[in-house]
PDB file of N, CA, C and O in Angstrom:
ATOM      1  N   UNK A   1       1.721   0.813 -46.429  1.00  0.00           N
ATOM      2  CA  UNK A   1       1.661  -0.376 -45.602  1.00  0.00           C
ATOM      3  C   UNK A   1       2.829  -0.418 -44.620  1.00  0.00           C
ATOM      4  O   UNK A   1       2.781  -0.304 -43.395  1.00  0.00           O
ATOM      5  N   UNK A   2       3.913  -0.607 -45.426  1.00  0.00           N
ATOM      6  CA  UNK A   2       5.392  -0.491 -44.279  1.00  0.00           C
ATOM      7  C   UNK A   2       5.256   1.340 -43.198  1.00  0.00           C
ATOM      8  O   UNK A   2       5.580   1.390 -42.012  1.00  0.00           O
ATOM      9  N   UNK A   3       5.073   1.773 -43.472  1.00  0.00           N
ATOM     10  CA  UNK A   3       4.323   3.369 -42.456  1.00  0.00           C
ATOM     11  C   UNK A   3       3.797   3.257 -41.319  1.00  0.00           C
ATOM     12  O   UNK A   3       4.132   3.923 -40.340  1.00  0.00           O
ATOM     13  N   UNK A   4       2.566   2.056 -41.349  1.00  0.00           N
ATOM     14  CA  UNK A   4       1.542   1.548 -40.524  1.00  0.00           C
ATOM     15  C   UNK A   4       2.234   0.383 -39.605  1.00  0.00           C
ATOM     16  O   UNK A   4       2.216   0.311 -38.376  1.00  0.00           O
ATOM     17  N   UNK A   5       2.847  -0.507 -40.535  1.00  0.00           N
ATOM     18  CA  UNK A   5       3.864  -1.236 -39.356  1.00  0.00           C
ATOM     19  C   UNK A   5       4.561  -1.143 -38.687  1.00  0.00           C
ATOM     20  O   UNK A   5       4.616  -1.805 -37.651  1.00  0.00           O
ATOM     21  N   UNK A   6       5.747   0.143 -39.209  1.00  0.00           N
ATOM     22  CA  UNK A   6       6.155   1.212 -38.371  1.00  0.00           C
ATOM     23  C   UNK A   6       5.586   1.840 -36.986  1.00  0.00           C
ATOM     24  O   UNK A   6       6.094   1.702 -35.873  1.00  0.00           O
ATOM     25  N   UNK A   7       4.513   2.498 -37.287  1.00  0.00           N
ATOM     26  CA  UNK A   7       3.618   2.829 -36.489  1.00  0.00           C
ATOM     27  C   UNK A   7       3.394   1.815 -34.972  1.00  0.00           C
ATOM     28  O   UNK A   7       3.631   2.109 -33.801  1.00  0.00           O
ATOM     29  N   UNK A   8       2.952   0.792 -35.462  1.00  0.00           N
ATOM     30  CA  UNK A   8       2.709  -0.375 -34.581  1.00  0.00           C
ATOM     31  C   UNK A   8       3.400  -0.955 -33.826  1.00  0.00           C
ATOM     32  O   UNK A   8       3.016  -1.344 -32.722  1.00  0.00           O
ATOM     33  N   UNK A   9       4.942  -1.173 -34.450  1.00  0.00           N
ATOM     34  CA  UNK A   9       6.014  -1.355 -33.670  1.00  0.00           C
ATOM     35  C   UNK A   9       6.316  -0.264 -32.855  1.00  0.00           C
ATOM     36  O   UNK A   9       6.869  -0.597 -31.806  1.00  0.00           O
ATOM     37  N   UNK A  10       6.066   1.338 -33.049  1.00  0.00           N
ATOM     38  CA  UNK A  10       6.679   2.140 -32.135  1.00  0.00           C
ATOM     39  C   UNK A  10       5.686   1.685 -30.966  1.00  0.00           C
ATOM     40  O   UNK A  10       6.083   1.598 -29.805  1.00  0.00           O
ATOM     41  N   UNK A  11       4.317   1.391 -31.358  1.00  0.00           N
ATOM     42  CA  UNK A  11       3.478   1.154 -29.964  1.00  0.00           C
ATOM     43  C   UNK A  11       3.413   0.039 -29.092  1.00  0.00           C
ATOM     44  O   UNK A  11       2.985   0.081 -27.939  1.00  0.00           O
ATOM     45  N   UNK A  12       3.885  -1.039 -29.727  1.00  0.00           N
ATOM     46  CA  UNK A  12       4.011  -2.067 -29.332  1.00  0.00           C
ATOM     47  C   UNK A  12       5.302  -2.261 -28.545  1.00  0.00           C
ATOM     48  O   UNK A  12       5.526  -3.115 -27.688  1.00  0.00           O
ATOM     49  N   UNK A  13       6.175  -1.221 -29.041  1.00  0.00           N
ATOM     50  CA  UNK A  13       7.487  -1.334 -28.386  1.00  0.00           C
ATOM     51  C   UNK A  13       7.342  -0.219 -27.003  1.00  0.00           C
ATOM     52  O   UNK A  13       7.934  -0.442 -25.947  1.00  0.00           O
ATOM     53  N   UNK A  14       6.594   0.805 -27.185  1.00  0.00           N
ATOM     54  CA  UNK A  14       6.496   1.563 -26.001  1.00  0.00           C
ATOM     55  C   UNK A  14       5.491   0.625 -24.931  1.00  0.00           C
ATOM     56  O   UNK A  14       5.707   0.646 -23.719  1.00  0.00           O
ATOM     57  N   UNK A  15       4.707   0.050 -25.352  1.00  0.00           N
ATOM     58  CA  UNK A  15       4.025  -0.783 -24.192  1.00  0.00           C
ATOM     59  C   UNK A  15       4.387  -1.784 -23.212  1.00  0.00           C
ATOM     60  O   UNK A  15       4.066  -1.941 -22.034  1.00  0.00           O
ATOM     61  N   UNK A  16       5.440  -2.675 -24.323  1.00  0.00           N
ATOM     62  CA  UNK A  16       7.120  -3.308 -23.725  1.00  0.00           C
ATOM     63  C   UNK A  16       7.889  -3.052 -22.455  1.00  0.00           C
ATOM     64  O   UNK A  16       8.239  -3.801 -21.543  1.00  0.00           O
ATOM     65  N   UNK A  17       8.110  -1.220 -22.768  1.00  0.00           N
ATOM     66  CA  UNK A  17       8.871  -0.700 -22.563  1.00  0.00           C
ATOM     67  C   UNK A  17       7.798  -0.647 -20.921  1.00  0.00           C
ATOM     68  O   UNK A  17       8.263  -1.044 -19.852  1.00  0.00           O
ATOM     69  N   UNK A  18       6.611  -0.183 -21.037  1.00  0.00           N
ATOM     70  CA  UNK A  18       5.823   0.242 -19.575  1.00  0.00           C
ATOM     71  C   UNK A  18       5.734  -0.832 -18.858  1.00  0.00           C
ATOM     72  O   UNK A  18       5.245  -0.648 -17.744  1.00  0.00           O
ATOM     73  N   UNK A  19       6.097  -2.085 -19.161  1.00  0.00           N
ATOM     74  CA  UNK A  19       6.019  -2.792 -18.241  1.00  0.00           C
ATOM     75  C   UNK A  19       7.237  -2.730 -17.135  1.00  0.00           C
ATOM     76  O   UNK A  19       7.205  -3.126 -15.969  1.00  0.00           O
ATOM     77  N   UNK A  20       8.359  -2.090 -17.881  1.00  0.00           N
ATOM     78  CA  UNK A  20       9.115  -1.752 -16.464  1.00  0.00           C
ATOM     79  C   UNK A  20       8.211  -1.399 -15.078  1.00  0.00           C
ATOM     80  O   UNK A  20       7.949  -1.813 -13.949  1.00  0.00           O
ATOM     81  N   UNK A  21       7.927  -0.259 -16.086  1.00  0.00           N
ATOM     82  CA  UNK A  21       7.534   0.424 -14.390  1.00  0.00           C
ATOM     83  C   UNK A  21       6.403  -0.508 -13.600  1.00  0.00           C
ATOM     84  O   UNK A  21       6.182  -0.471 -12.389  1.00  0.00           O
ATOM     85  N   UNK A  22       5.824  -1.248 -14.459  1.00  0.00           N
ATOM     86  CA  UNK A  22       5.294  -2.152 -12.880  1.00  0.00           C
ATOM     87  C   UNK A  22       5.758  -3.060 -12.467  1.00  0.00           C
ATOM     88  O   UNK A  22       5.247  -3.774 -11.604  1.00  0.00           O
ATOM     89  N   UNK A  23       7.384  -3.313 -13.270  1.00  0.00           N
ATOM     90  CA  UNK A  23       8.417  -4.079 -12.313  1.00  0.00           C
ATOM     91  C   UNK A  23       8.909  -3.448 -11.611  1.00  0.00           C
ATOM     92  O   UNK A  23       9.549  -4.135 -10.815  1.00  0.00           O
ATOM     93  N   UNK A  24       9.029  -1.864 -11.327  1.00  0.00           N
ATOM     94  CA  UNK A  24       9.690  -1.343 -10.683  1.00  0.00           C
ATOM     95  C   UNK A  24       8.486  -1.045  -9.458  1.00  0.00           C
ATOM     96  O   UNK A  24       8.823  -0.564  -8.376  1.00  0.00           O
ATOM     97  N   UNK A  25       7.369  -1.314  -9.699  1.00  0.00           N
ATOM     98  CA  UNK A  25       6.573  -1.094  -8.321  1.00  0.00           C
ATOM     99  C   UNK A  25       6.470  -2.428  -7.237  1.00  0.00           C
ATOM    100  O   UNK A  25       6.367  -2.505  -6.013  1.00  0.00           O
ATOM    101  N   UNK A  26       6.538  -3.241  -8.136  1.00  0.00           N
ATOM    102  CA  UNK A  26       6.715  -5.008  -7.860  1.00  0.00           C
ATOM    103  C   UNK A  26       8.458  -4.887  -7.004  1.00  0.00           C
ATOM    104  O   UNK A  26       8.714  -5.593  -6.029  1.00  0.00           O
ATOM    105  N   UNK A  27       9.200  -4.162  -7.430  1.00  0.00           N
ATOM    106  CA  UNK A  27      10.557  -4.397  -6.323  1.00  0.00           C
ATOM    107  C   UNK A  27      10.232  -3.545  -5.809  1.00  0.00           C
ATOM    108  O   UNK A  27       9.561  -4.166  -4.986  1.00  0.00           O
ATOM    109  N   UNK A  28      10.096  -2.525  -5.529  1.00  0.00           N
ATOM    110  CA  UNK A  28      10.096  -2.056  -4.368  1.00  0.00           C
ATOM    111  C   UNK A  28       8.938  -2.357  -3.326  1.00  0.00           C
ATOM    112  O   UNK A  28       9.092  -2.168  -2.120  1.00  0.00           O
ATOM    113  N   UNK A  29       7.783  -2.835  -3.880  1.00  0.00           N
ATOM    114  CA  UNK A  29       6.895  -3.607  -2.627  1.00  0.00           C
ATOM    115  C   UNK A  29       7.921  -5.064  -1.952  1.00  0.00           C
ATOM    116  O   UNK A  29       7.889  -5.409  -0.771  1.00  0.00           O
ATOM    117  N   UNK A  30       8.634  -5.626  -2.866  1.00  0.00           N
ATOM    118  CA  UNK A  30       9.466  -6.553  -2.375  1.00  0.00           C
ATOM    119  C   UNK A  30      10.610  -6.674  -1.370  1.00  0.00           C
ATOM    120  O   UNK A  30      10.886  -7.442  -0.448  1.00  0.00           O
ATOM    121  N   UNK A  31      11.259  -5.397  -2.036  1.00  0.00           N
ATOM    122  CA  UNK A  31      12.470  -4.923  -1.056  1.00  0.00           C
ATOM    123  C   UNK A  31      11.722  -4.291   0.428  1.00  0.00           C
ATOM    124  O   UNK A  31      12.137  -4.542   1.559  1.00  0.00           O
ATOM    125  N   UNK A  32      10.601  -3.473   0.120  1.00  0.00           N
ATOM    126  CA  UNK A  32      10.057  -3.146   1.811  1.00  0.00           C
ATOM    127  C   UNK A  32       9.555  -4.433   2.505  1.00  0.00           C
ATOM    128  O   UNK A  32       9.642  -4.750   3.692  1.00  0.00           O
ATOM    129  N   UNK A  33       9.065  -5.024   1.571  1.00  0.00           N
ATOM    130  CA  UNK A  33       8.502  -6.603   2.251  1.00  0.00           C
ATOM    131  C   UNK A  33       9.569  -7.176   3.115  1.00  0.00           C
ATOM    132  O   UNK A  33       9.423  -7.505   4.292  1.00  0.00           O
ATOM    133  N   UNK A  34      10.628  -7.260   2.428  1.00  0.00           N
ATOM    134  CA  UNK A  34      11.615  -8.432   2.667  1.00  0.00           C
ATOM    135  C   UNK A  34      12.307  -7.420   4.075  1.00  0.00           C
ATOM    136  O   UNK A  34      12.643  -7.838   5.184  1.00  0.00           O
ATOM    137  N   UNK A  35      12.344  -6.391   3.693  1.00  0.00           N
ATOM    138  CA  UNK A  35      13.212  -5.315   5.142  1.00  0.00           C
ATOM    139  C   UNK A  35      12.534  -5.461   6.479  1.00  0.00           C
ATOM    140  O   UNK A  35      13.003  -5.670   7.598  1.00  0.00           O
ATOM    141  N   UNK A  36      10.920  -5.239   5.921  1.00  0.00           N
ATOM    142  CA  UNK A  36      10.051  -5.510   7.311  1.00  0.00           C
ATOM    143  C   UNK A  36      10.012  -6.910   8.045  1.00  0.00           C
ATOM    144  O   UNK A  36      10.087  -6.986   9.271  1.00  0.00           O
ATOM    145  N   UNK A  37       9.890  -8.021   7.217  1.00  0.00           N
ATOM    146  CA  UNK A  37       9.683  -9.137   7.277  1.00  0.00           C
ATOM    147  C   UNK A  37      11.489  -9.634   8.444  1.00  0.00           C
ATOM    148  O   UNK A  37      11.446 -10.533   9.283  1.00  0.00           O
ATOM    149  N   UNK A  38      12.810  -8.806   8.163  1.00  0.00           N
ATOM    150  CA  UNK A  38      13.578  -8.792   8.640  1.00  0.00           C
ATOM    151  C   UNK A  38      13.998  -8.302   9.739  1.00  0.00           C
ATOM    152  O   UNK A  38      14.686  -8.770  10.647  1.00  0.00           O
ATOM    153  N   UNK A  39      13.581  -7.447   9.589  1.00  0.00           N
ATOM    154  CA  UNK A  39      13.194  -6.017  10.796  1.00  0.00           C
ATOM    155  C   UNK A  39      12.092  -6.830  12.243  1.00  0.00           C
ATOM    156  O   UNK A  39      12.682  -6.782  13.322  1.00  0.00           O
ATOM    157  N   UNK A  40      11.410  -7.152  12.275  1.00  0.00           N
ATOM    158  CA  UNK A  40      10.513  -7.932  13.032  1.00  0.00           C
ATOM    159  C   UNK A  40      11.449  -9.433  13.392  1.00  0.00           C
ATOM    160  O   UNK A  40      11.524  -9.670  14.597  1.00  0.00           O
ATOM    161  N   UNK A  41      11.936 -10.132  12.747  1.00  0.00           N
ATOM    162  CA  UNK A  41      12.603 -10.970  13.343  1.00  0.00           C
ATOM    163  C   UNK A  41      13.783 -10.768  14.154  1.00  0.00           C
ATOM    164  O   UNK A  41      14.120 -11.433  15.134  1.00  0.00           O
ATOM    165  N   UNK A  42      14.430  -9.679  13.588  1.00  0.00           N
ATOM    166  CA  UNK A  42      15.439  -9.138  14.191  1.00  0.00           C
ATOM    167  C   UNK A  42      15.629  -7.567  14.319  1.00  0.00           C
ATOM    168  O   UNK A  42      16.176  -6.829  13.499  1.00  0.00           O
ATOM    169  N   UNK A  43      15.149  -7.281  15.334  1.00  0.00           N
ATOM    170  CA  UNK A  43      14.683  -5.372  15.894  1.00  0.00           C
ATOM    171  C   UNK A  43      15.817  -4.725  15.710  1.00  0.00           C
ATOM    172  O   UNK A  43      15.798  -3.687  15.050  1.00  0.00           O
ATOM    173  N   UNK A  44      16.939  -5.180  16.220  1.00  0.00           N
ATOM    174  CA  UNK A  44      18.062  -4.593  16.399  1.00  0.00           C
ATOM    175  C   UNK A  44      19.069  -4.570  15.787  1.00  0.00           C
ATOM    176  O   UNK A  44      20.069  -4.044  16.275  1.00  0.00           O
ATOM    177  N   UNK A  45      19.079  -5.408  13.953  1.00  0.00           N
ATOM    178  CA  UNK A  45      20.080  -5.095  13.389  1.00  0.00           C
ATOM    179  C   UNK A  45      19.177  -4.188  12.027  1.00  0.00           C
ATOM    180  O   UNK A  45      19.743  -3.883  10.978  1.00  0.00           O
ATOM    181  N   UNK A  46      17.358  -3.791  12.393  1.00  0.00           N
ATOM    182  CA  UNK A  46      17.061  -3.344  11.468  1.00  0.00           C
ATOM    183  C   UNK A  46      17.757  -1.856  11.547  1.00  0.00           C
ATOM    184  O   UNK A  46      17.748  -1.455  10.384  1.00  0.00           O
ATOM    185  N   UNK A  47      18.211  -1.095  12.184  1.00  0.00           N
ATOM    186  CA  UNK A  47      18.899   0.343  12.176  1.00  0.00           C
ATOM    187  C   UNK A  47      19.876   0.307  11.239  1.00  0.00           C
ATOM    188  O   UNK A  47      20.113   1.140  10.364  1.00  0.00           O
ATOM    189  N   UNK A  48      20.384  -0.635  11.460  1.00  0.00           N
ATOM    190  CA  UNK A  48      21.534  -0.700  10.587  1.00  0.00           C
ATOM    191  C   UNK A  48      21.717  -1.199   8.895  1.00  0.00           C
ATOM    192  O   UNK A  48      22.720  -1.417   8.215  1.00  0.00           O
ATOM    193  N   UNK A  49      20.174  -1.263   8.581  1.00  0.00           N
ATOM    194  CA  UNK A  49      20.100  -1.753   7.065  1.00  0.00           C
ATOM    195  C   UNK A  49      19.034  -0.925   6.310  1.00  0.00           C
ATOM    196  O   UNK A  49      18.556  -0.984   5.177  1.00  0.00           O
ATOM    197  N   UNK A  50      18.869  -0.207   7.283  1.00  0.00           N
ATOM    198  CA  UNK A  50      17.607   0.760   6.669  1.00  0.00           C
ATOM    199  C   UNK A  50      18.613   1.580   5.637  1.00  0.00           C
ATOM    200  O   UNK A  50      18.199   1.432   4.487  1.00  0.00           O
ATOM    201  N   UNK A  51      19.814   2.402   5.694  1.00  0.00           N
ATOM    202  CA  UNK A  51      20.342   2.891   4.586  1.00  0.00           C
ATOM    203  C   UNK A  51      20.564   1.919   3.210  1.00  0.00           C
ATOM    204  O   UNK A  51      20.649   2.317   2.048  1.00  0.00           O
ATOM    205  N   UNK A  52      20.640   0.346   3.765  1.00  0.00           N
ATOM    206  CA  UNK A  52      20.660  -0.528   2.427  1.00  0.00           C
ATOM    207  C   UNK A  52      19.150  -0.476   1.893  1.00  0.00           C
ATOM    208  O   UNK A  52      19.182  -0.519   0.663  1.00  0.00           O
ATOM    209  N   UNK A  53      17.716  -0.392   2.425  1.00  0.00           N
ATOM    210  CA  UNK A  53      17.051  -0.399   2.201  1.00  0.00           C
ATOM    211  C   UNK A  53      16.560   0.976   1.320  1.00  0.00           C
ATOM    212  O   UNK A  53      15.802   0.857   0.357  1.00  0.00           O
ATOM    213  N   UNK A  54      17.044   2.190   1.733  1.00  0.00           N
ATOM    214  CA  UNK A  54      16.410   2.898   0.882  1.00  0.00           C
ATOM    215  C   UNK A  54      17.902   2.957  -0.678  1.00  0.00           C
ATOM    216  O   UNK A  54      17.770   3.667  -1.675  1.00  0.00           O
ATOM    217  N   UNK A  55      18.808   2.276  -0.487  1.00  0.00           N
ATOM    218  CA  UNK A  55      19.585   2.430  -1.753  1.00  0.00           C
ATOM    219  C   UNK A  55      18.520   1.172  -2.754  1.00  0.00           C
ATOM    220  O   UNK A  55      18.371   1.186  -3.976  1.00  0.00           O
ATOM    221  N   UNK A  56      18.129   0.532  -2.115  1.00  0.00           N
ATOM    222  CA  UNK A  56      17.320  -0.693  -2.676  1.00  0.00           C
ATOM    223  C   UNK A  56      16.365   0.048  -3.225  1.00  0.00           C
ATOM    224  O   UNK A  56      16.697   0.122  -4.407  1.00  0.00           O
ATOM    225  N   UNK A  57      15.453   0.596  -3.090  1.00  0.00           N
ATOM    226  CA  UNK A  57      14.486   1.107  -3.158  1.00  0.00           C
ATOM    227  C   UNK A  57      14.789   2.462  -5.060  1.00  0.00           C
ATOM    228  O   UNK A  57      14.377   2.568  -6.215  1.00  0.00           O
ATOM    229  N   UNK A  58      15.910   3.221  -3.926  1.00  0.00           N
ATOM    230  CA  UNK A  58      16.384   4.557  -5.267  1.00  0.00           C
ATOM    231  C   UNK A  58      16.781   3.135  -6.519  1.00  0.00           C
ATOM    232  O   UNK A  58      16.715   3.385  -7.723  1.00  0.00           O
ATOM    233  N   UNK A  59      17.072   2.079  -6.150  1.00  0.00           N
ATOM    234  CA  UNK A  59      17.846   1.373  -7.824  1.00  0.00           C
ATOM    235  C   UNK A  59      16.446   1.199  -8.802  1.00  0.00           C
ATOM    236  O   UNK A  59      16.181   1.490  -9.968  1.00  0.00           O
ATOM    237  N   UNK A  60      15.502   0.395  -7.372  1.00  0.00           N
ATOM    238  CA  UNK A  60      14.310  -0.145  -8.167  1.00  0.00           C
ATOM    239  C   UNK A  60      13.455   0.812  -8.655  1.00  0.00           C
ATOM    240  O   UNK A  60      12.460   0.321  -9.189  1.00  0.00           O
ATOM    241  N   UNK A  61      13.512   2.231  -8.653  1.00  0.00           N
ATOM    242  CA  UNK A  61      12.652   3.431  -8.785  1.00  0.00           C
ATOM    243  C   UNK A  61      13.611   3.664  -9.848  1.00  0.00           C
ATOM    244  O   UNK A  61      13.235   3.382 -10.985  1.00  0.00           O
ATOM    245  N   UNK A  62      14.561   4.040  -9.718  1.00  0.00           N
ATOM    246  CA  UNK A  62      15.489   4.460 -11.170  1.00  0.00           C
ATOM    247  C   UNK A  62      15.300   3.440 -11.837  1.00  0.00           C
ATOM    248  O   UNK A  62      14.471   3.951 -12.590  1.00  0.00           O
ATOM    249  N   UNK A  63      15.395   2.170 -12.276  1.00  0.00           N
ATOM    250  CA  UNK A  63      15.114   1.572 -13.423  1.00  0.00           C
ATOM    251  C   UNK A  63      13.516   1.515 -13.869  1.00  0.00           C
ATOM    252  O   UNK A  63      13.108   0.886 -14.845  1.00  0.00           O
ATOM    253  N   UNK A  64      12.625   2.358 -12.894  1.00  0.00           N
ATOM    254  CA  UNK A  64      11.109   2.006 -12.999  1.00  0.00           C
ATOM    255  C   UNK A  64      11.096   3.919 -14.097  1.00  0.00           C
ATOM    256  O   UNK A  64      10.098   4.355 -14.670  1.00  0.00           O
ATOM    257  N   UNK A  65      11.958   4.358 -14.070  1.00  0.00           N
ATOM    258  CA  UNK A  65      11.818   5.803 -14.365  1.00  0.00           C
ATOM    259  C   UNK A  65      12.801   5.531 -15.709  1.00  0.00           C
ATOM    260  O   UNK A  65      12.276   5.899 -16.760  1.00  0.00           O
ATOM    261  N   UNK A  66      13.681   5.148 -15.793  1.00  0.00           N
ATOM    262  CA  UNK A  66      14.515   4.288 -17.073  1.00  0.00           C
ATOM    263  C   UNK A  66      13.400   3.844 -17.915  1.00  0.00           C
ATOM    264  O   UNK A  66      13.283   4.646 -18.841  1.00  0.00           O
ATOM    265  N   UNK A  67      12.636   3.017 -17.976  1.00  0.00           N
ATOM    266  CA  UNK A  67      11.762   2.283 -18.346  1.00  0.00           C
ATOM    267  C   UNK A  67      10.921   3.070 -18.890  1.00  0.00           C
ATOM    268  O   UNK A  67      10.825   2.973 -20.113  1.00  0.00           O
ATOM    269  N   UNK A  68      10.261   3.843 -18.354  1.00  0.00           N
ATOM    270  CA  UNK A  68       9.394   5.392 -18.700  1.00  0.00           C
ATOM    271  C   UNK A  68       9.661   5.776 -18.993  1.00  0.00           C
ATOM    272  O   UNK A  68       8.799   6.073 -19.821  1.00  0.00           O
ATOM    273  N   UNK A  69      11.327   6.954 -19.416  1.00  0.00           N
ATOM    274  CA  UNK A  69      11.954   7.585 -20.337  1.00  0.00           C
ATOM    275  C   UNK A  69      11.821   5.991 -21.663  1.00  0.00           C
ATOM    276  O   UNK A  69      10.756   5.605 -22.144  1.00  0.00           O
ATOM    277  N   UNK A  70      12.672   5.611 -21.842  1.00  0.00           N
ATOM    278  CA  UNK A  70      12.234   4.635 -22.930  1.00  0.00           C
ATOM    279  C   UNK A  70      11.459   4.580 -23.487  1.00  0.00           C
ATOM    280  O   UNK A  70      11.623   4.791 -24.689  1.00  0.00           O
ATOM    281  N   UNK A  71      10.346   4.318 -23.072  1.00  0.00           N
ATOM    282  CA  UNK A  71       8.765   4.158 -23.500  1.00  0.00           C
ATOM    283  C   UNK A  71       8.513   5.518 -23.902  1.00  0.00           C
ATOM    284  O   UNK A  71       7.458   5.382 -24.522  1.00  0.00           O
ATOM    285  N   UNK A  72       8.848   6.925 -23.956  1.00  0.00           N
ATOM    286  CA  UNK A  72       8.589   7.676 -24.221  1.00  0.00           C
ATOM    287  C   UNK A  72       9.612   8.143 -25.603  1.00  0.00           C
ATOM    288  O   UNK A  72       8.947   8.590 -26.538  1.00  0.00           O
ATOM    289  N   UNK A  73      10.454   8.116 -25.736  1.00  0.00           N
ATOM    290  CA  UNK A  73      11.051   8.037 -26.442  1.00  0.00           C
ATOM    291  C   UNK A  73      10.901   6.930 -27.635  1.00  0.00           C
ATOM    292  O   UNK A  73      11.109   7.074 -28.840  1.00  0.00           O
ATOM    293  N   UNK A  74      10.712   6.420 -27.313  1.00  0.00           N
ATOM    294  CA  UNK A  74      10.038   5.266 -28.358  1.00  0.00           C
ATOM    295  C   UNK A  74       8.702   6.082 -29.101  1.00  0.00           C
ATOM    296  O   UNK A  74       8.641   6.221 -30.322  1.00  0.00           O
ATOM    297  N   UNK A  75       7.603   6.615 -28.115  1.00  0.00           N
ATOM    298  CA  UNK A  75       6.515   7.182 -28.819  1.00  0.00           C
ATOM    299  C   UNK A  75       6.816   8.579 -29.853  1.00  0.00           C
ATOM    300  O   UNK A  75       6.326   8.812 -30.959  1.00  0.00           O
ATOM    301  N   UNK A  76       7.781   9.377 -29.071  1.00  0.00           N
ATOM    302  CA  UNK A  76       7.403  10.824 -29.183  1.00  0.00           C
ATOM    303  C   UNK A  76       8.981  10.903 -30.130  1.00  0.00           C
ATOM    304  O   UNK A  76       8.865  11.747 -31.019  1.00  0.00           O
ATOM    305  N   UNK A  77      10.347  10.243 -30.129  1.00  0.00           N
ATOM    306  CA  UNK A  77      10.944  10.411 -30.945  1.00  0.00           C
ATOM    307  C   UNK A  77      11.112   9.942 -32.477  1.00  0.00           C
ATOM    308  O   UNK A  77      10.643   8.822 -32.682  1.00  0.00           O
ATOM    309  N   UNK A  78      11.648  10.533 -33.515  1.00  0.00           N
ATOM    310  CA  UNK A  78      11.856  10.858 -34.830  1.00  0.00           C
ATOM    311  C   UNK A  78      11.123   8.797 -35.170  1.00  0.00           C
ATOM    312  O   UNK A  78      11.038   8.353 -36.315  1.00  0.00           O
TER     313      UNK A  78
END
């Protein structure tokens, strides 16, 4: 019985775990949203934030790939 609950928690905890990554697809549709949405109001200071934009982007993709190692590790380790 305690084996099987085991079991359940590793899956229940890796499924947890996958919802990162569709927080991590959810920021980065946000962060391009919010750049464009900025970019159009103001043309000429978008040159200058596009390097903040793609560091925005590498954080929200690395914690969306964090999230996925986790979840995997949860399934496939001891």
């Amino acid at each position: 019985m305690e084996g099987n609950i085991a079991e359940m928690g590793k899956y229940i905890g890796a499924g947890l775990a996958g919802i990162g990554m569709g927080a991590a697809g959810i920021g980065v549709g946000t962060i391009a949203g919010n750049f464009l949405a900025g970019a159009l109001r103001n043309p000429a200071a978008a040159q200058g934030q596009t390097p903040t934009l793609f560091i925005g982007i590498a954080f929200a993709e690395a914690l969306g790939i964090f999230a996925f190692l986790v979840a995997l590790l949860l399934l496939f380790a001891v």
